[in-house]
Structure formats: structure tokens, C-alpha cells
C-alpha positions as CSV (number, residue, x, y, z in Angstrom):
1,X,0.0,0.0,0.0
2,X,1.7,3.3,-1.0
3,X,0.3,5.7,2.0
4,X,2.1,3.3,4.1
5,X,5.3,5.0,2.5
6,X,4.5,8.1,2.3
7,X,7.1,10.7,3.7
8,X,8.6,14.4,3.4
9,X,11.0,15.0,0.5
10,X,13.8,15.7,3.5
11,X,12.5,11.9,5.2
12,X,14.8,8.6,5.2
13,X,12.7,6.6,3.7
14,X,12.2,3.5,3.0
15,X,13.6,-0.3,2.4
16,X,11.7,-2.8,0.3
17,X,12.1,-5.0,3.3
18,X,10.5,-2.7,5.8
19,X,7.2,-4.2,3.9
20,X,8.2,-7.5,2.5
21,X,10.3,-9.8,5.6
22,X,10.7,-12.0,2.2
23,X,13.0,-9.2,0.4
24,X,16.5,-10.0,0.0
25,X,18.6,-7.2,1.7
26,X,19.9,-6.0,-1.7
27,X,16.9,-5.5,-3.5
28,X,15.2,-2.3,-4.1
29,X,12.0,-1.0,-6.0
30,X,12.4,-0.4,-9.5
31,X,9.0,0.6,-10.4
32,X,5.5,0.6,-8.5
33,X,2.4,0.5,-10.2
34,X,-1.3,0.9,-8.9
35,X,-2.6,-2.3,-7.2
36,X,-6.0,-3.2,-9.1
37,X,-5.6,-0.6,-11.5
38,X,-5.6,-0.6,-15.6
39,X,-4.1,-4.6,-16.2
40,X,-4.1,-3.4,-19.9
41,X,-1.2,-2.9,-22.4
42,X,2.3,-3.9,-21.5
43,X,5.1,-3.6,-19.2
44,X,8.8,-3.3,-20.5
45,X,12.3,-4.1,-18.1
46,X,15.3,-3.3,-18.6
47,X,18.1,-4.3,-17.2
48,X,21.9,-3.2,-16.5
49,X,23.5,-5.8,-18.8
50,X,21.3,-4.8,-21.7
51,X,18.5,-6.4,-21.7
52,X,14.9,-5.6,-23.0
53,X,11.7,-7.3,-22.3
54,X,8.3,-6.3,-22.8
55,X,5.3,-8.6,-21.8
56,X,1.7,-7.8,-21.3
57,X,0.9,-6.7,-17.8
58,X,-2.0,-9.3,-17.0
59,X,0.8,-12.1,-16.7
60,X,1.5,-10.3,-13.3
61,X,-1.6,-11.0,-12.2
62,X,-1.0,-14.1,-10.1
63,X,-2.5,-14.7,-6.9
64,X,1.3,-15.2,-4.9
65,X,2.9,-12.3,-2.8
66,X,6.1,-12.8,-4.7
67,X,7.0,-14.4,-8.0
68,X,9.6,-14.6,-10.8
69,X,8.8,-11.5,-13.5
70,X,12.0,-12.0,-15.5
71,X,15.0,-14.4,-16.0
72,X,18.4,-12.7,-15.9
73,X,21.6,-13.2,-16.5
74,X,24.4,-13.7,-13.8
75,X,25.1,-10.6,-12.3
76,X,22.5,-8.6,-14.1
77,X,19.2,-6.8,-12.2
78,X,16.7,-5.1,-13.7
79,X,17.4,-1.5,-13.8
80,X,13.8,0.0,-14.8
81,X,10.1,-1.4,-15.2
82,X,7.7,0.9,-17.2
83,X,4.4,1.3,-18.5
84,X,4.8,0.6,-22.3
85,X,3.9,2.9,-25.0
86,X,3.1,2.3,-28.5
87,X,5.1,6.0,-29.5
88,X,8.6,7.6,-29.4
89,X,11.5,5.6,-28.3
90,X,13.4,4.5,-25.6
91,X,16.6,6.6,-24.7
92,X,19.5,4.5,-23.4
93,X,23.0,5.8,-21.3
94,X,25.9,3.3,-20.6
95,X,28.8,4.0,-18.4
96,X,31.3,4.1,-20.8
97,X,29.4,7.2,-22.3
98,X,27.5,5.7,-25.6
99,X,24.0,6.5,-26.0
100,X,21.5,6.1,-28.3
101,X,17.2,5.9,-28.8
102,X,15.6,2.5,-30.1
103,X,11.7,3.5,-31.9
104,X,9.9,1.4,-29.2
105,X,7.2,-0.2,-31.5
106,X,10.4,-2.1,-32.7
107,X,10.2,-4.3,-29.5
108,X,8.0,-7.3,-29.8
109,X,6.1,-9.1,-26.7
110,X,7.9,-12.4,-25.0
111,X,6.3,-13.9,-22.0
112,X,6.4,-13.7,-18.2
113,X,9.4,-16.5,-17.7
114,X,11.6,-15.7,-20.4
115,X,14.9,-13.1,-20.5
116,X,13.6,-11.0,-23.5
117,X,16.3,-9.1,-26.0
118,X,19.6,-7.4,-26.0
119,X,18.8,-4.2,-26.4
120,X,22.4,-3.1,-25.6
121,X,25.7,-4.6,-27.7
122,X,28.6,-3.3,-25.4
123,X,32.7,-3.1,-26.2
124,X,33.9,-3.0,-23.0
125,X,33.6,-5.8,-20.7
126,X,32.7,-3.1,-17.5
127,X,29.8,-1.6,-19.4
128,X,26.2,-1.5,-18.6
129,X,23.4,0.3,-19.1
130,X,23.0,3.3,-16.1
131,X,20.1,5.4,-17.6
132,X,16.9,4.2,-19.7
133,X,13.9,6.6,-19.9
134,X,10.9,7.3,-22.6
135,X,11.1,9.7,-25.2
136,X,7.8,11.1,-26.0
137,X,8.6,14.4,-26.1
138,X,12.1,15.7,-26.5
139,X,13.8,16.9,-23.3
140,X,17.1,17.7,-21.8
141,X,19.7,15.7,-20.2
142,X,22.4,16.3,-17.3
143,X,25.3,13.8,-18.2
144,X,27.7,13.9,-15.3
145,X,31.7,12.2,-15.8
146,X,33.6,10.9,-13.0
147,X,35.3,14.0,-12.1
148,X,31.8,15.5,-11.3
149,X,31.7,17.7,-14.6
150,X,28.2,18.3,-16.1
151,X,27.0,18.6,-19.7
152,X,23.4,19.1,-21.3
153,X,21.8,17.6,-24.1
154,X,18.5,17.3,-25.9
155,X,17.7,13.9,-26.2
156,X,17.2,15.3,-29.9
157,X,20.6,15.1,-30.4
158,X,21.1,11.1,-29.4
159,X,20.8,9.2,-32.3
160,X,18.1,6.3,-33.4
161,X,19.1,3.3,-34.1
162,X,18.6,-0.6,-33.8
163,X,18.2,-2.2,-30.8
164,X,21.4,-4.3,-31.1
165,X,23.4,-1.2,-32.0
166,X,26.4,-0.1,-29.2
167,X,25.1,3.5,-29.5
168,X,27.9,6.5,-29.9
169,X,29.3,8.7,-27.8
170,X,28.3,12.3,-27.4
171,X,29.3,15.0,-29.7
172,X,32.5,16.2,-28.3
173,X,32.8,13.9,-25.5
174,X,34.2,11.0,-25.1
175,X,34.6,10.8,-21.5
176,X,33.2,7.8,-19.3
177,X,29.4,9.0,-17.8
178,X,28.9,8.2,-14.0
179,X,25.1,9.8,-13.9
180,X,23.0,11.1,-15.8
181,X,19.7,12.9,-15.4
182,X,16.4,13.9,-17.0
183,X,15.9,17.2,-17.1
184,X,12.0,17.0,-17.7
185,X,9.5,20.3,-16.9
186,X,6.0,19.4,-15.7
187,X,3.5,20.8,-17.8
């Protein structure tokens, strides 16, 4: 129940195992969605080795307090969960500083118990994915390096391509990225 969670800005917080004694110490929430709301359309993961998987959200629907939503690789954890929309793209970050957008209507359905696709061909062995976000609307980015320097771009400026591409570095930077941020205005 989210009022059970609900705090000032300047609060803690909260642990997933304050509500769940099952939860593993290292797990944390990585997307929360209204309990017997709209079961329609799809849900997409993504994970930090570079996987995609989108499946449609009344496979969740099982009567268990916890169960499997997506097979992963060793070492891998699912970075995002989303609602899934038919438009724009999905915008993607990795630490070594490539980025590029994937059309989302280019991702097809797998099932509950399966891994899904690479959506992320990487060249160094350390890399993974660290940002993932919709693009429905163009919007700016804060892409921070190691040394704590910060950059903007419009997610305009990343370019499309397919989903097994290794995306390309900024224009004029080639730097590694450590964060990087949306910088979305509320309308």
C-alpha cells in the first residue's frame, strides 16, 4: 500500500524490506504500479547488462505475494520497469558514455518466464546500461563524468538506431558517464 510509505522529500525513507520480511537485503523498487488498477497494455524491463523485455501486464496478475517477472543473466538486475507505450522511443546511457534511442514499436512481446532481447551490444567488458527513460517528447539531459563535470543535451541530439546497435558517444565527448539525469519540466 503506498500511503504506508508516504514521507517528506527531507524523510529517510524506506527499504523494500521494511514491507516485505521476504526481500532480499539488496533488493530495491524499481517501479511501482497501482494495485488493481488498468491490467491493460504492456510492461517493458530493462536491465543493466542490456537487456529488454516487454510482456503484457495481466501475466502479473498471479495470486502469490512474490513471484519470478524476468529471467536474468548472472550478475545482471533489472534497472527500470515501465508502463509501455506504442510512441517515441526508448533513450538509453551506458557508463562508458554511448547513447543512443531504439523506436519502441520495434520491440516485440515475449512472456512472463523468459529473459527477452539485447537491447544493448557493449565493447567494454565493464559496461552497462546506467540510464533508460521514454522519449515522448524531446527533453534535456544532465550527463555527469567521474570528475563531477556536467553537460546538457536534448535527447534530440542522441541518435536512433537498432536495438542491437552499441550506441555513440556524445558529440565532443568522449569521456566515461557516472550519472546522468532527465531534465523533464511538468506541464
Amino acid at each position: 500500500n503506498m500511503e504506508e510509505c508516504a514521507c517528506k522529500l527531507s524523510d529517510k525513507g524506506f527499504r523494500l524490506k521494511d514491507f516485505y520480511d521476504e526481500a532480499a537485503e539488496d533488493e530495491r523498487a524499481v517501479g511501482f504500479f497501482e494495485e488493481g488498477g488498468d491490467l491493460s497494455g504492456d510492461l517493458l524491463f530493462i536491465t543493466e547488462g542490456g537487456m529488454l523485455k516487454r510482456t503484457a501486464r495481466e501475466e502479473y496478475t498471479l495470486n502469490k505475494p512474490f513471484y519470478q517477472a524476468i529471467r536474468l543473466n548472472e550478475g545482471d538486475r533489472v534497472l527500470t520497469v515501465e508502463k509501455y507505450v506504442g510512441e517515441g522511443e526508448i533513450i538509453l546511457a551506458t557508463k562508458c558514455g554511448r547513447f543512443k534511442r531504439v523506436i519502441s514499436c520495434q520491440i516485440d512481446p515475449s512472456p512472463r518466464y523468459r529473459k527477452g532481447c539485447r537491447i544493448a551490444t557493449f565493447t567494454d567488458r565493464d559496461d552497462e546500461i546506467i540510464y533508460a527513460d521514454y522519449v515522448t517528447t524531446p527533453y534535456y539531459l544532465a550527463v555527469a563524468d567521474p570528475d563531477g563535470n556536467m553537460i546538457s543535451c536534448d535527447t534530440e541530439d542522441v541518435n536512433i538506431e537498432i536495438s542491437s546497435a552499441k550506441g555513440r558517444k556524445l558529440k565532443g565527448r568522449s569521456a566515461a558517464v557516472s550519472a546522468v539525469y532527465s531534465l523533464k519540466f511538468l506541464q
